[in-house]
C-alpha positions in Angstrom: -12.5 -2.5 -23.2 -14.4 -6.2 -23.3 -15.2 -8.3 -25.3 -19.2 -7.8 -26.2 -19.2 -11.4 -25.9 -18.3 -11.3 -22.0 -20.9 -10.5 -19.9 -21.3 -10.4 -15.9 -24.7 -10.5 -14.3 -26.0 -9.0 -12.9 -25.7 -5.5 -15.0 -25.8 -2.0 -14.4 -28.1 -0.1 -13.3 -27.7 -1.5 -10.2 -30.6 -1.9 -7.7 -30.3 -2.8 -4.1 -30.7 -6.3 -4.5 -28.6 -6.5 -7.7 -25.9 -5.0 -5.7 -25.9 -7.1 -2.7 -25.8 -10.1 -5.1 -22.7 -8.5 -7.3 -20.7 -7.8 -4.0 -21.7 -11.4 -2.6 -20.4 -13.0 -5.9 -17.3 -10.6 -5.7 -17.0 -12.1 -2.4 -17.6 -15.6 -3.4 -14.8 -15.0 -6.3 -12.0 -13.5 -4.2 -12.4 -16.5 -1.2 -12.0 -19.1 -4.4 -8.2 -17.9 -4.4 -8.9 -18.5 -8.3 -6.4 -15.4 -9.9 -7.7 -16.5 -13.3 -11.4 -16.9 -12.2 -11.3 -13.9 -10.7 -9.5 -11.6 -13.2 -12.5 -12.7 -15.7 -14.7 -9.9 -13.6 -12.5 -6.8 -15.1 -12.4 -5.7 -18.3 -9.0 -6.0 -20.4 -8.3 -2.4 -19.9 -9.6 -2.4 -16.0 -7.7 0.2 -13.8 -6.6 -0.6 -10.0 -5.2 1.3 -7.0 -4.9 -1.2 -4.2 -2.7 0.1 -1.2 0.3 1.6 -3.4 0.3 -0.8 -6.4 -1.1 0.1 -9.3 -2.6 -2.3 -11.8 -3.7 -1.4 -15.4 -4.8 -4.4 -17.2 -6.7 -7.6 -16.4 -3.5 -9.3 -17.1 -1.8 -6.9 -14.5 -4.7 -7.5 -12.1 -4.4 -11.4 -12.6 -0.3 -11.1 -11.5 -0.9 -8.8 -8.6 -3.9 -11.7 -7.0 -1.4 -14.3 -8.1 1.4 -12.5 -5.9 -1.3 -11.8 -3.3 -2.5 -15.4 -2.2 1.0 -16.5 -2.5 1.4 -14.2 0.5 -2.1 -14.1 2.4 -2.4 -17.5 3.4 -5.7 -19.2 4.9 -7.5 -16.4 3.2 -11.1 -15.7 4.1 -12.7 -12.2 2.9 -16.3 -10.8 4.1 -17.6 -8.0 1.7 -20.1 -5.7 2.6 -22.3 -3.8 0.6 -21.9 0.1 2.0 -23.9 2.4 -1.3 -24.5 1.8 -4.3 -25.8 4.6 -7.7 -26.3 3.0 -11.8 -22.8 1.5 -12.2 -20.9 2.1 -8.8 -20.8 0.5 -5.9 -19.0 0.8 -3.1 -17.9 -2.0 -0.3 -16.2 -2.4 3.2 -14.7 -5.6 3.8 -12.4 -7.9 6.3 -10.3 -10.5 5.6 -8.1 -12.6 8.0 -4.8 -14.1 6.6 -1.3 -15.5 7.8 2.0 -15.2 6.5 4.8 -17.8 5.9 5.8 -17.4 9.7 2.2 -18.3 11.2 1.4 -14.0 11.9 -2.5 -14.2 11.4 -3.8 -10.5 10.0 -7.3 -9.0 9.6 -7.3 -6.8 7.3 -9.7 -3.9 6.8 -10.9 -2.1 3.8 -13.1 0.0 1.8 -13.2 -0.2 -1.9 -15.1 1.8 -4.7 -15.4 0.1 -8.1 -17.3 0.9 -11.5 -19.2 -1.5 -14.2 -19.4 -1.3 -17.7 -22.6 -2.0 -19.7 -21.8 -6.1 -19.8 -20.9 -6.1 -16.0 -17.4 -6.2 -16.0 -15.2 -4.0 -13.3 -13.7 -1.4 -14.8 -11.8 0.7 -12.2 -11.4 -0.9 -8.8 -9.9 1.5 -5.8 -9.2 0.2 -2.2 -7.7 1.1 0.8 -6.7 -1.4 2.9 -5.1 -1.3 6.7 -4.1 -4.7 8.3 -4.3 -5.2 12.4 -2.0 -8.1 13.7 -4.2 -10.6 15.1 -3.6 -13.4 17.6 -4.8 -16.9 16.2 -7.5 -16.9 18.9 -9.1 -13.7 17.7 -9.8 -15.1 14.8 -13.4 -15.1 13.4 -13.1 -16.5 10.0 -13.4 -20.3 11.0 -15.5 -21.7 7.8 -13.0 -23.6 5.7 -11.2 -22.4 3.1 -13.7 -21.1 -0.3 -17.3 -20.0 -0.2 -18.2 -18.0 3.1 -21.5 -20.6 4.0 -24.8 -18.5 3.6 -25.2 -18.9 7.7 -21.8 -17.4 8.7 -22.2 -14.0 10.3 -21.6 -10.9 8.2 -19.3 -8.0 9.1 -22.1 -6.3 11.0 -23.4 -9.4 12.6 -19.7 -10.0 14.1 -19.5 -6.2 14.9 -16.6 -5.5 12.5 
């Protein structure tokens, strides 16, 4: 349920380009590190499945990011646009991270999410799987935020 004053463009029915632009700004949202920013994408009543936690509220959603980046530190996410139909889209994404002892992760996942009619995510479901990495693997350099419009995506960088 959202308010009919909250809307997110751009809306269902989703066309190619529309698509690539929603999973860009999802991208662009998640690499702020912004849980409140960010939780304004899902409707009050949004449903999640990430790894084995269960979120069922944007309140809910808005802990489990704040929990998240207080964990994945240096965080930078590339999202991929993999289909798309009306209201759905689906994504495969990396992100590389580090926790409080300096262990750098890349993470790799594939995640399924539906609209409502204003734009807002309504059920979000991803499976994630995370690789130890040495620093020197890295290949998320930009600094921390936006992803810059000339960084390689995933397929560029053959992830």
């Amino acid at each position: 349920m959202s308010s009919s004053a909250e809307v997110r463009p751009p809306l269902p029915p989703f066309t190619r380009e529309s698509a690539i632009e929603k999973v860009r700004l999802a991208e662009d949202g998640w690499n702020s590190r912004d849980p409140q920013k960010v939780s304004l994408a899902y409707t009050l009543d949004t449903q999640w499945r990430n790894r084995a936690e269960f979120a069922h509220s944007r309140e809910e959603a808005k802990a489990f990011l704040t929990r998240k980046w207080a964990k994945e530190l240096d965080y930078r996410l590339i999202k991929e646009l993999w289909a798309f139909t009306d209201n759905r889209i689906a994504v495969r994404y990396a992100y590389e991270w580090h926790d409080d002892s300096g262990n750098w992760f890349r993470s790799y996942g594939n995640e399924n999410w539906e609209f409502d009619e204003n734009g807002l995510m309504y059920n979000r479901y991803a499976c994630i799987n995370d690789m130890p990495i040495k620093e020197s693997e890295r290949k998320f350099h930009w600094p921390l935020g936006r992803r810059p419009d000339d960084h390689p995506g995933l397929s560029e960088l053959g992830l």
